[in-house]
Structures are given as C-alpha cells and as structure tokens.
DRENSE-777035 format. One record per residue (C-alpha): residue number from 1; x, z, y; chain. Coordinates in steps of 0.25 Angstrom, whole numbers, plus 5000, padded with zeros to 4 digits. Layout:
{num: NUM&X: X&Z: Z&Y: Y&chaine: A} .
...
END
This chain:
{num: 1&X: 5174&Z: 4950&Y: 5415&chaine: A} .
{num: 2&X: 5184&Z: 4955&Y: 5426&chaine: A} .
{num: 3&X: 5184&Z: 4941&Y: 5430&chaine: A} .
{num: 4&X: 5171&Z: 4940&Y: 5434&chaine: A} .
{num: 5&X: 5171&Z: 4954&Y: 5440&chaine: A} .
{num: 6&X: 5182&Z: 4949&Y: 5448&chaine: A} .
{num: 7&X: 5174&Z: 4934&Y: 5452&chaine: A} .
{num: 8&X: 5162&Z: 4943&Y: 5456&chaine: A} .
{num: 9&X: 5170&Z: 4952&Y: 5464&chaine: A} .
{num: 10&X: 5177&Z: 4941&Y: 5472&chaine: A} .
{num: 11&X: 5162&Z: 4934&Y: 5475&chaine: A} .
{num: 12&X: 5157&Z: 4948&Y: 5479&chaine: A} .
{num: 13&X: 5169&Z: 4948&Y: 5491&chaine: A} .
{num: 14&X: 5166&Z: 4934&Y: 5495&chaine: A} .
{num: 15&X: 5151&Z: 4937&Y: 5496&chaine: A} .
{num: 16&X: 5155&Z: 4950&Y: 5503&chaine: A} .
{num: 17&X: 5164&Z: 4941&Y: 5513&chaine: A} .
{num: 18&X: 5156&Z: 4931&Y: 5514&chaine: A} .
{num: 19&X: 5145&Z: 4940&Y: 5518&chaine: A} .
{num: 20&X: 5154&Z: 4948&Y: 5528&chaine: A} .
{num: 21&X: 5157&Z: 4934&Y: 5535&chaine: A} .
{num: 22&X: 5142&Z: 4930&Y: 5535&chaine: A} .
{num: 23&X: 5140&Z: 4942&Y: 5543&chaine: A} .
{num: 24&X: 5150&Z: 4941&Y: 5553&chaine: A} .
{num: 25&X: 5145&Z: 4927&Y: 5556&chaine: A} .
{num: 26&X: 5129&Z: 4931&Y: 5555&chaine: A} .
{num: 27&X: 5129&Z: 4931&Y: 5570&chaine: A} .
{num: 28&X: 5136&Z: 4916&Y: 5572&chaine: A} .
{num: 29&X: 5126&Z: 4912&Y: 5561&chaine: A} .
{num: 30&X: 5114&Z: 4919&Y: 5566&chaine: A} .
{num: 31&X: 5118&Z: 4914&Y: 5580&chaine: A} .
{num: 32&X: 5120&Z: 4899&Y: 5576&chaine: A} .
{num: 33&X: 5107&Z: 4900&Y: 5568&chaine: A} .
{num: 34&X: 5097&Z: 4905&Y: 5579&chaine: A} .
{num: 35&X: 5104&Z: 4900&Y: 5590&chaine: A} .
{num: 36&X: 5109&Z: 4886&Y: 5585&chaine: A} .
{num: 37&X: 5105&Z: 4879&Y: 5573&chaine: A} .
{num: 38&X: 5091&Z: 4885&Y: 5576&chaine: A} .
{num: 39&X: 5090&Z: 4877&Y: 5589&chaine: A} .
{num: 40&X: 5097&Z: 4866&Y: 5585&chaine: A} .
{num: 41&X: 5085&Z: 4863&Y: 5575&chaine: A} .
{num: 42&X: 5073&Z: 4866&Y: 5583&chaine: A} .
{num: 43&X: 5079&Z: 4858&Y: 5595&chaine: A} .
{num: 44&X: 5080&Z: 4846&Y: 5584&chaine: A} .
{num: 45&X: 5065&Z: 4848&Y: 5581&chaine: A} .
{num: 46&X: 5060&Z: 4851&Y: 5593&chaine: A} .
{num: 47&X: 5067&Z: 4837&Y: 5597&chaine: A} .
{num: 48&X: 5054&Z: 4833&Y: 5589&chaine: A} .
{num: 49&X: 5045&Z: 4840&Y: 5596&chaine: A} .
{num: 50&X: 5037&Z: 4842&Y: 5610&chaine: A} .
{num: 51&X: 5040&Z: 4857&Y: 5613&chaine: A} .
{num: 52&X: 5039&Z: 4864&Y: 5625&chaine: A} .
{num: 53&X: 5043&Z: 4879&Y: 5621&chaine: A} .
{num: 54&X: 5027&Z: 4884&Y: 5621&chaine: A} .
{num: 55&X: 5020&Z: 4876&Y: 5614&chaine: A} .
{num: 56&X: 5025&Z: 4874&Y: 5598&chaine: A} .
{num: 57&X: 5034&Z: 4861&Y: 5595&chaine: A} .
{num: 58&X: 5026&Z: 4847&Y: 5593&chaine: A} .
{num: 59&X: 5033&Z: 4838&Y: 5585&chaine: A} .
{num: 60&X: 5034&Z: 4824&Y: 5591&chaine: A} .
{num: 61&X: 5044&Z: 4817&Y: 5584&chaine: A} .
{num: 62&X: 5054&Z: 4810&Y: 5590&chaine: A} .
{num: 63&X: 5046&Z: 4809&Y: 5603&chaine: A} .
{num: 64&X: 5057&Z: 4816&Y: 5612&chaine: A} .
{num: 65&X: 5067&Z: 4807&Y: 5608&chaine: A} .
{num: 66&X: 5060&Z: 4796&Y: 5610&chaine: A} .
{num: 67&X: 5055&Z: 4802&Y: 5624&chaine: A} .
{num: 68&X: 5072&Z: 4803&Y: 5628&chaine: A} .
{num: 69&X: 5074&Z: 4787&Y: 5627&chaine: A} .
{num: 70&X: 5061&Z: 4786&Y: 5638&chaine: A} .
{num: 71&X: 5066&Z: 4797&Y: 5648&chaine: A} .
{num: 72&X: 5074&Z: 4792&Y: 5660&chaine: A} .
{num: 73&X: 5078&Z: 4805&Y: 5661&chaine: A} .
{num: 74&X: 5086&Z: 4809&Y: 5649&chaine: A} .
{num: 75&X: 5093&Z: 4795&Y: 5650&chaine: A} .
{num: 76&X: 5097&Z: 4798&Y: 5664&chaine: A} .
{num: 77&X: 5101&Z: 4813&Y: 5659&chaine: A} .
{num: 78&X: 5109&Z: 4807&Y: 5648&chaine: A} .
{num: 79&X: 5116&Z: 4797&Y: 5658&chaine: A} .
{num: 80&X: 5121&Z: 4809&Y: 5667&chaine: A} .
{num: 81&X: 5127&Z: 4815&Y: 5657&chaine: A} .
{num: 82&X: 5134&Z: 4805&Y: 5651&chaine: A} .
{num: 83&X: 5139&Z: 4800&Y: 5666&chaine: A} .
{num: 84&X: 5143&Z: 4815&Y: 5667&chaine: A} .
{num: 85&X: 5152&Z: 4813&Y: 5653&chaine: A} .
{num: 86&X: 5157&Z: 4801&Y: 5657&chaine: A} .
{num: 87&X: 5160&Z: 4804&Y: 5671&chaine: A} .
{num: 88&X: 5161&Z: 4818&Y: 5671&chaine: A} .
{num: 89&X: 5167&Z: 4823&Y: 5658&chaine: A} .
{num: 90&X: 5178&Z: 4813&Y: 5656&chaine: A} .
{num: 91&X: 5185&Z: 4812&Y: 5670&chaine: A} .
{num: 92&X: 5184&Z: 4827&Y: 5669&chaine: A} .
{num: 93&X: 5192&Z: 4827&Y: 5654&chaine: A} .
{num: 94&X: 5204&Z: 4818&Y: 5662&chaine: A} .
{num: 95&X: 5203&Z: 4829&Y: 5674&chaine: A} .
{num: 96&X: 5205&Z: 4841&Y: 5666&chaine: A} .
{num: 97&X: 5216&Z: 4833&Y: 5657&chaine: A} .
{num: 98&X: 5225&Z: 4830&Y: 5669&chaine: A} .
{num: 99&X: 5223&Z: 4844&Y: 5675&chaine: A} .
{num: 100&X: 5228&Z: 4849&Y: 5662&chaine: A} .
{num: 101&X: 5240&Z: 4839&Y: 5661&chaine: A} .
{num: 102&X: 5243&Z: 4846&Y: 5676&chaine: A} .
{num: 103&X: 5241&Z: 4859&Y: 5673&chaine: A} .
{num: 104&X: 5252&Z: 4855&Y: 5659&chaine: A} .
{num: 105&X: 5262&Z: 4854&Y: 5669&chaine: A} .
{num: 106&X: 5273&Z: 4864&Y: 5672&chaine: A} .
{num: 107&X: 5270&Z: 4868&Y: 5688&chaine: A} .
{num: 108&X: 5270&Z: 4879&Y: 5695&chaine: A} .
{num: 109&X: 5257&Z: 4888&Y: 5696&chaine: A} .
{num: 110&X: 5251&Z: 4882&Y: 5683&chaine: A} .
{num: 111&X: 5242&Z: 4893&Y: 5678&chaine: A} .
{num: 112&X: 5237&Z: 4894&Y: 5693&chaine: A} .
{num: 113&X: 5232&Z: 4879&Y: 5691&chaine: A} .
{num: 114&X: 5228&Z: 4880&Y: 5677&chaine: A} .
{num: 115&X: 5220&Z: 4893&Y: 5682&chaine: A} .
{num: 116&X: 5214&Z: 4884&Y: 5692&chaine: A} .
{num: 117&X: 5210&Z: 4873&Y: 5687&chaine: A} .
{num: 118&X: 5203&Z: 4880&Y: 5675&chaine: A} .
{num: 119&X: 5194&Z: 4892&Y: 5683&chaine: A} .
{num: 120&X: 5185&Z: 4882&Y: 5688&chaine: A} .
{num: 121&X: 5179&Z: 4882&Y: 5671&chaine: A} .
{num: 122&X: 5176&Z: 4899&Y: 5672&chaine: A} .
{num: 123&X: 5165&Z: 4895&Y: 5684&chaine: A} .
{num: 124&X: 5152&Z: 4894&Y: 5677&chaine: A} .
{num: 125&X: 5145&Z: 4881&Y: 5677&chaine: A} .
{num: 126&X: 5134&Z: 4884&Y: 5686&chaine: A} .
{num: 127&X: 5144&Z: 4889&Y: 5696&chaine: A} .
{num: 128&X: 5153&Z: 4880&Y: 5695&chaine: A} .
{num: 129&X: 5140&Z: 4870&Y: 5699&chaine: A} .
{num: 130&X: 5136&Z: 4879&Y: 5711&chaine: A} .
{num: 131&X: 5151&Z: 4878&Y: 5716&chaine: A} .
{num: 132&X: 5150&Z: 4865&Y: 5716&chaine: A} .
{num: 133&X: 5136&Z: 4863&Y: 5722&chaine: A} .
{num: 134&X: 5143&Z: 4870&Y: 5733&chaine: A} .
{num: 135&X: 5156&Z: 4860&Y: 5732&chaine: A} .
{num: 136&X: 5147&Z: 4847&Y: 5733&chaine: A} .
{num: 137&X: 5138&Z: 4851&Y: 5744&chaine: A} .
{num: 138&X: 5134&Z: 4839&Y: 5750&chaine: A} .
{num: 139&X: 5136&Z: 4845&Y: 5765&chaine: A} .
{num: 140&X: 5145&Z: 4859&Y: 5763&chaine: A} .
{num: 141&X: 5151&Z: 4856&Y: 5751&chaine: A} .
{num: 142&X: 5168&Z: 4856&Y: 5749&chaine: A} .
{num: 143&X: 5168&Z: 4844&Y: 5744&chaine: A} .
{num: 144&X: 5160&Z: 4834&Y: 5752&chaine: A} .
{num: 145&X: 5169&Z: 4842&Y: 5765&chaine: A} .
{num: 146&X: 5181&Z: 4840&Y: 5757&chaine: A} .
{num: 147&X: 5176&Z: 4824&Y: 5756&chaine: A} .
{num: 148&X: 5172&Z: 4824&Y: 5770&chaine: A} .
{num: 149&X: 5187&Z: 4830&Y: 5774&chaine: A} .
{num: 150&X: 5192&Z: 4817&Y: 5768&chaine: A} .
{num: 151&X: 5182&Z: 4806&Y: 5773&chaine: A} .
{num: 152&X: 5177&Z: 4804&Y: 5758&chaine: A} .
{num: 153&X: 5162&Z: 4804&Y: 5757&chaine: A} .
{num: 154&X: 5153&Z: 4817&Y: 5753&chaine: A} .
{num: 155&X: 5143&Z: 4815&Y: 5743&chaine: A} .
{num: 156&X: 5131&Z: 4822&Y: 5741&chaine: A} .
{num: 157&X: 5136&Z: 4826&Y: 5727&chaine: A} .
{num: 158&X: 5123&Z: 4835&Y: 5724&chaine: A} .
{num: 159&X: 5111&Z: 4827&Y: 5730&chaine: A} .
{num: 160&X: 5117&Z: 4812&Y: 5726&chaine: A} .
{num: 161&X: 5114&Z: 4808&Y: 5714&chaine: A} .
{num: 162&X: 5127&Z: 4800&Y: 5713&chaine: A} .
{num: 163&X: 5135&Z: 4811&Y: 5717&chaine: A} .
{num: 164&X: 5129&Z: 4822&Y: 5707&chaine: A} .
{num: 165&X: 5135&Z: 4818&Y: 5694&chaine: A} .
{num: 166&X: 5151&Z: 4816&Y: 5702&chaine: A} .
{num: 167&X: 5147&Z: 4830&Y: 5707&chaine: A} .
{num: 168&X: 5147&Z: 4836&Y: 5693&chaine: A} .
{num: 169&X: 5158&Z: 4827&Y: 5687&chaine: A} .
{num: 170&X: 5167&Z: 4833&Y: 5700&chaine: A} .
{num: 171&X: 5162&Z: 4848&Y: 5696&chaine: A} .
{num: 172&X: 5167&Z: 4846&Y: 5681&chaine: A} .
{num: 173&X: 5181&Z: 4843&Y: 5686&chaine: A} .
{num: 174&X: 5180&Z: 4854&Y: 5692&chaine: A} .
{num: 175&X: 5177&Z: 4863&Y: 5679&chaine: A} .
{num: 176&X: 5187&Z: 4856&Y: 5669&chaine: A} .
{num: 177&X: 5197&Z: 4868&Y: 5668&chaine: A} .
{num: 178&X: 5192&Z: 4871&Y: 5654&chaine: A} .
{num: 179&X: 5197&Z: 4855&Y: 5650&chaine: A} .
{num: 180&X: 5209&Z: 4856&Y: 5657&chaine: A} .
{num: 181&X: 5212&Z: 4870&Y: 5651&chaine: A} .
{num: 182&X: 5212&Z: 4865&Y: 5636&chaine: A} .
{num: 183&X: 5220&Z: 4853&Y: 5641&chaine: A} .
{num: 184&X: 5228&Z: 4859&Y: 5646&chaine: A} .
{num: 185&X: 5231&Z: 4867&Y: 5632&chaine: A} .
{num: 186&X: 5233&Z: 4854&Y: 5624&chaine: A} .
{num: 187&X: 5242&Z: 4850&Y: 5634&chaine: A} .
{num: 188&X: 5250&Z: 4862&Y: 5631&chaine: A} .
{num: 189&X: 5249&Z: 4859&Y: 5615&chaine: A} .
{num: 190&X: 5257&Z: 4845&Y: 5618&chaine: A} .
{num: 191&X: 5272&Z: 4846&Y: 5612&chaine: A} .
{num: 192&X: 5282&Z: 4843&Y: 5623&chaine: A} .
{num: 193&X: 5290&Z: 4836&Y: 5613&chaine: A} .
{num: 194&X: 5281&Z: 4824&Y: 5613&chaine: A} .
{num: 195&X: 5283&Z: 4823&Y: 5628&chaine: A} .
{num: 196&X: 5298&Z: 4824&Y: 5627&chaine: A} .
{num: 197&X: 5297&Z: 4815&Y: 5615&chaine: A} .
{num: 198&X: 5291&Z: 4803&Y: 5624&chaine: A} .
{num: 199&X: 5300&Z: 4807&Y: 5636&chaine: A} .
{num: 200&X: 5312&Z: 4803&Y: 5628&chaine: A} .
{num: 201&X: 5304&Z: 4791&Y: 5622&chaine: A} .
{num: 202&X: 5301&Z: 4787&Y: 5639&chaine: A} .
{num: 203&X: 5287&Z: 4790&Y: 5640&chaine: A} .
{num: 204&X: 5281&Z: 4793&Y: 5653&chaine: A} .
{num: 205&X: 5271&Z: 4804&Y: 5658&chaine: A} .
{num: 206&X: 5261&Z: 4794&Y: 5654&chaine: A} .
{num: 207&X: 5265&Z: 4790&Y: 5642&chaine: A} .
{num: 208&X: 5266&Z: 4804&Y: 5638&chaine: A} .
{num: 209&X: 5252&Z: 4807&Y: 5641&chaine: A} .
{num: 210&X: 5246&Z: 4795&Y: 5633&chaine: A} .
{num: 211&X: 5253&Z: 4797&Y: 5622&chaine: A} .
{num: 212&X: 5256&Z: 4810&Y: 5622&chaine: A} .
{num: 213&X: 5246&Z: 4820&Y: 5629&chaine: A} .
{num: 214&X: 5233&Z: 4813&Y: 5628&chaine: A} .
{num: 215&X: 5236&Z: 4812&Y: 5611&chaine: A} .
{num: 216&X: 5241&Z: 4828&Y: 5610&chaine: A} .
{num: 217&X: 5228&Z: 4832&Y: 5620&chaine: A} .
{num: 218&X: 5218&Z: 4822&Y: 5612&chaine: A} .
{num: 219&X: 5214&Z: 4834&Y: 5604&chaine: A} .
{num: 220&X: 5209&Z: 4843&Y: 5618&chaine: A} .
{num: 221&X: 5202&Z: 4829&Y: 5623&chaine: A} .
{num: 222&X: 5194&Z: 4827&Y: 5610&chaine: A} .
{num: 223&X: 5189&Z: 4840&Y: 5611&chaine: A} .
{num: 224&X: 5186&Z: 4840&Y: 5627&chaine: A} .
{num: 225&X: 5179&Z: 4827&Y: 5624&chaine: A} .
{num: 226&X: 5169&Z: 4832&Y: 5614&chaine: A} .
{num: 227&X: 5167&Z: 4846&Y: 5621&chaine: A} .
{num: 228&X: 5166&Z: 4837&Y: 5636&chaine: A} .
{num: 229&X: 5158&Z: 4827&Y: 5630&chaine: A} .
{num: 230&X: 5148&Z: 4839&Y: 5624&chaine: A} .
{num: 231&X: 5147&Z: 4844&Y: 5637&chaine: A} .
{num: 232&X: 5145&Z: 4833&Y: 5646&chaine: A} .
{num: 233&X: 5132&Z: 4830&Y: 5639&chaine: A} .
{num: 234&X: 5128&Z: 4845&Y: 5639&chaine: A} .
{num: 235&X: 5132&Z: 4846&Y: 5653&chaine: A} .
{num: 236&X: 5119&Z: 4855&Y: 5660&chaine: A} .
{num: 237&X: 5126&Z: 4868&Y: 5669&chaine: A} .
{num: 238&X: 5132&Z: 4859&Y: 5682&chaine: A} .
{num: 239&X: 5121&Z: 4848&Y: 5682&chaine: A} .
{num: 240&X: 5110&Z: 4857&Y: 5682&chaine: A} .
{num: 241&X: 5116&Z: 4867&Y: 5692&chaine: A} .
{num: 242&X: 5120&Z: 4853&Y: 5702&chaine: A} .
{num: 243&X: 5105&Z: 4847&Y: 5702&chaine: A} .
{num: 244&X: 5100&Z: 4860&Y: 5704&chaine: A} .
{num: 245&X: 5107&Z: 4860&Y: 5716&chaine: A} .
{num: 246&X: 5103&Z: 4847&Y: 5721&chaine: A} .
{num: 247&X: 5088&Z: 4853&Y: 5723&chaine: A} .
{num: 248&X: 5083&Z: 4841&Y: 5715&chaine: A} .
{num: 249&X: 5077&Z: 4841&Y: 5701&chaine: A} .
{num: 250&X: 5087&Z: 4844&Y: 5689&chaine: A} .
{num: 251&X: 5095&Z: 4832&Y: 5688&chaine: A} .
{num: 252&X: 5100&Z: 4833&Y: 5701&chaine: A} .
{num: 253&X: 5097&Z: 4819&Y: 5712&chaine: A} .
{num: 254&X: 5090&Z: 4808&Y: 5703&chaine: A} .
{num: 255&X: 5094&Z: 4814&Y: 5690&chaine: A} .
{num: 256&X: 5109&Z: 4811&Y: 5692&chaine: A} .
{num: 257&X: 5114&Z: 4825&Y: 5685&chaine: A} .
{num: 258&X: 5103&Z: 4826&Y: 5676&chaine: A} .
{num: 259&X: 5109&Z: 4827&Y: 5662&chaine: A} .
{num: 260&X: 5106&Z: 4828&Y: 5649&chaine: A} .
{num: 261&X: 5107&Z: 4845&Y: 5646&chaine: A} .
{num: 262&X: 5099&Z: 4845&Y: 5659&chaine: A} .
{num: 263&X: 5088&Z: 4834&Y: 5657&chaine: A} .
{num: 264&X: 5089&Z: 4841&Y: 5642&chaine: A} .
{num: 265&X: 5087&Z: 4854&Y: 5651&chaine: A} .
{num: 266&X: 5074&Z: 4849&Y: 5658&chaine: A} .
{num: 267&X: 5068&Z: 4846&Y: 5648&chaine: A} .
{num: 268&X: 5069&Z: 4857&Y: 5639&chaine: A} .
{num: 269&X: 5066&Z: 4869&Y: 5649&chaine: A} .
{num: 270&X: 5060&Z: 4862&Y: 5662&chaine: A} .
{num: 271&X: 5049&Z: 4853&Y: 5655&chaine: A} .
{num: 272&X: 5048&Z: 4860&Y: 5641&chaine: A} .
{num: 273&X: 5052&Z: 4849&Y: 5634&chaine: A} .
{num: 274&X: 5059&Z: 4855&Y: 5623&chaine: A} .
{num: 275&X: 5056&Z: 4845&Y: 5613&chaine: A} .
{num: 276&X: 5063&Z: 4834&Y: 5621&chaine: A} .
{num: 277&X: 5073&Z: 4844&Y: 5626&chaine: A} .
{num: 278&X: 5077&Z: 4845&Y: 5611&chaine: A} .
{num: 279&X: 5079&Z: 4831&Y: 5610&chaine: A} .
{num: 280&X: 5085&Z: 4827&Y: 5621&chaine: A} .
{num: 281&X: 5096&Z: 4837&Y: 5616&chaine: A} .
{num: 282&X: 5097&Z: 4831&Y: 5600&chaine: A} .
{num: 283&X: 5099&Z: 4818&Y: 5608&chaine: A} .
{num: 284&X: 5112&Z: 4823&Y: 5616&chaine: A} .
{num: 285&X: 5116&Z: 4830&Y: 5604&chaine: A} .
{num: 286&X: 5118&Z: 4816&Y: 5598&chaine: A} .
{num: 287&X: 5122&Z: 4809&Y: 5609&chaine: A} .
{num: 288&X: 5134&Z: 4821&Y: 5609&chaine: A} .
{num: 289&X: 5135&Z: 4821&Y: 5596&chaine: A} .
{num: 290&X: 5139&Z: 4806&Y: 5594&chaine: A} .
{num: 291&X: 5149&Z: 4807&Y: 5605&chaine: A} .
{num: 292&X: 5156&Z: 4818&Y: 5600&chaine: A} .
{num: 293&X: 5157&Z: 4809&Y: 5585&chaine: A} .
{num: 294&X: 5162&Z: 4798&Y: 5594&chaine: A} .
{num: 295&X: 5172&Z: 4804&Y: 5599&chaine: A} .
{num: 296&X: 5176&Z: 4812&Y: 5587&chaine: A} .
{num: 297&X: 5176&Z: 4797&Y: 5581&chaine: A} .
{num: 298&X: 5186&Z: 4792&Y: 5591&chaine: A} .
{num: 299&X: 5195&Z: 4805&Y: 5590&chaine: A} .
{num: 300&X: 5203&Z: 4799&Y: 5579&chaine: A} .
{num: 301&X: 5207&Z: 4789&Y: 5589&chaine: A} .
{num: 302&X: 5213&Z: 4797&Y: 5600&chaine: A} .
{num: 303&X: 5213&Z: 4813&Y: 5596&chaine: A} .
{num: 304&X: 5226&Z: 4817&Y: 5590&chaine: A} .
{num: 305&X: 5230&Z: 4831&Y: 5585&chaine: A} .
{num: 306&X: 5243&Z: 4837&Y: 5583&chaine: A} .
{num: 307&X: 5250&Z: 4834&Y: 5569&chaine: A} .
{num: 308&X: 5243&Z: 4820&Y: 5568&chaine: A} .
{num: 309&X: 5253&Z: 4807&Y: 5565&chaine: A} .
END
C-alpha cells in the first residue's frame, strides 16, 4: 500500500513538472504553431492552388509547377542566383579566411583592425546598399575616380547589365566581417603544439596550413558553407535595393539581378500570384534542401572534429 501511495506521489510531481515546463514553453509552442508550421502547410497547399488573396483558393493541381518549367523568367531568376553563389559566396568565404589568418597574427594595433574589418556587418542591408549606389556611381562615384586616377576603365556598374551582378559580388566583400569574425575564433582554437610539432618535423607555412589549419577549421567552414549557401539562395535586401536604383523594372538592366526571392517576391505581392508564389518557394526549398544533404554527405570526407583519430 505505501508503495503505491508513493508510485502515485512520484507521477503526481512529474505531471506537475511536466506541466510547469509546458507553461514556460506555451509561448515557443503557440509562436511556432500560428506563425510557422501553420504557414508552412497552407504554402504547401496553396502550391495547388490559383489564389490571389480576395478571392477564395482554386485547386488546380500541379498547374503552377508545371507553369515554372515554361517561364523564362524563373529560369533566368534561378541562374542569377546560382551565378551569385557560385561567383559571389565562395570567393567571398576565401576573403574572409585569409583576412582572419591576418588578423591571427601577433602585430601591433590588432583590435583596431579586427574593429575595422568587422563594423562594416552592423550597417543594415539597405544602407549598406545605398552606400554603395553612392560608391559605384557611374559619373561621381569613388570608385570609377578611383579607376580613372589609374588609367583602369570605369564601368557603368548600375546601368550595365554585365556589370550589376560584379557590383553585388564587390559589396559582399565588403560585408564578410561576421565570416571573418568566427574565423577568426577557430583559429584561435588550434593547439600551437601542432605547429611546433611540424616545425620540428620541417614543414613550411604551407604545409602547415594544408595539413594543419584548414583540417582544425573544417568544422567553421562546414558550418559557413551550409549558413552561405542558405543564404545565397535567399538573397532579396541588396538586389532589390540595386535595381531600384537603376530606374528600370525590378530585376534591374535585362534582368541581370533578378533573383529568385525577388522574382519569388513579384509574384506573390506585385501580381497576386500567390499560388505560383508558393510554388516557386517549395521548389527552392528542395533545391536547398538537396544541397545542404550533399554537402553533409561529403562532410565525412573533409570535416574533422577535435578528439577524432
């Protein structure tokens, strides 16, 4: 008898606890509930549909994708962005990893520099963009005087289509204080005694940072590769502020920094297209999805933690 009084006192506490904890997390849950999973399933269905946001939902099946593989557009959205992964992102990843293997050295000033390079990442998107609309004017700009000063040729980086996209990719370096930051970190993390161990073995700089650095840092580049990645193919703010700028439709001259979010943009609140809109978003949720499983596939092959043989 006292047994079971004391098995029924023991569940009474872990109901009472476990409704305290529920409590405490009813706001995450109620949050993630209403504001994400919630979403998350009526985009899905509203993939299906023709919905404009006054008119009730139409089912049409899978008309919208089917609608994507005909449309010029979405395929020139999707190129930009891949061009801006590509060309933009990973140039951008070895930037910010040799700034870092600067900023590891022992000099004088350091926290000056390091305070430098990463301020540029507390400027808002937008005005960041703006800054550099004022930068890469064509005809007062300090950059093209900059190239004019040296006898180098000065583009017309926001009305060119060939220039628009080497624009961006120049303002991301600008803005990779945050990568260069956590760099910069793992650096720190690497045991001097492995450098010592290869200096007395006869290794030089280079061989220390093949064998060395790049394996003890694999861990900080994973992680930048699948955040970077993510956000290439998200990337909306800078494009959007840059063809505006331009006086042209959204996409900027021919459609050359039309991408993906913003195309995905368009369509959703510009032509009502919300079905299609919805689509179009399952659609780069796959396409991210499948790169993200690549490369944590691949990870076995280059990634290395600490305490690993």
């Amino acid at each position: 008898m006292d047994r079971l009084k004391l098995h029924s006192g023991i569940k009474s506490r872990e109901r009472k606890r476990l409704f305290i904890g529920l409590m405490f997390l009813s706001p995450w849950i109620f949050g993630f509930l209403v504001f994400q999973l919630y979403p998350i399933i009526m985009s899905l269905y509203y993939s299906f549909t023709e919905y404009n946001m006054f008119n009730p939902p139409q089912w049409i099946g899978l008309d919208n994708y089917n609608e994507m593989f005909r449309d010029d557009k979405m395929f020139s959205s999707l190129y930009n962005t891949v061009f801006m992964a590509l060309f933009g992102f990973f140039p951008q990843l070895v930037y910010a990893l040799v700034i870092a293997l600067l900023l590891n050295q022992s000099v004088k000033g350091l926290s000056l520099y390091r305070t430098v390079y990463f301020l540029p990442t507390l400027v808002p998107a937008v005005a960041g963009s703006l800054l550099w609309i004022w930068l890469l004017n064509a005809q007062y700009g300090l950059v093209n005087q900059m190239l004019g000063a040296i006898g180098l040729p000065e583009p017309n980086w926001l009305m060119d289509e060939n220039w628009t996209k080497p624009s961006l990719i120049l303002m991301g370096f600008w803005g990779t204080g945050t990568i260069t930051i956590m760099y910069l970190a793992a650096l720190q993390e690497v045991p001097k005694m492995y450098y010592e161990a290869a200096s007395i073995d006869g290794a030089n700089k280079w061989h220390k940072f093949w064998h060395i650095t790049l394996p003890a840092i694999s861990p900080m580049t994973f992680f930048q590769l699948i955040m970077g990645l993510i956000g290439s193919f998200q990337y909306f703010s800078q494009g959007y502020v840059f063809a505006d700028s331009s006086s042209q439709a959204i996409g900027g001259p021919g459609n050359s920094i039309l991408f993906y979010a913003i195309y995905l943009f368009q369509n959703a609140f510009m032509y009502l297209k919300m079905g299609y809109a919805s689509a179009m978003a399952w659609i780069l949720f796959i396409i991210v999805l499948l790169l993200t499983l690549l490369i944590f596939k691949s990870s076995s092959k280059w990634v290395f933690y600490g305490g690993e043989k």
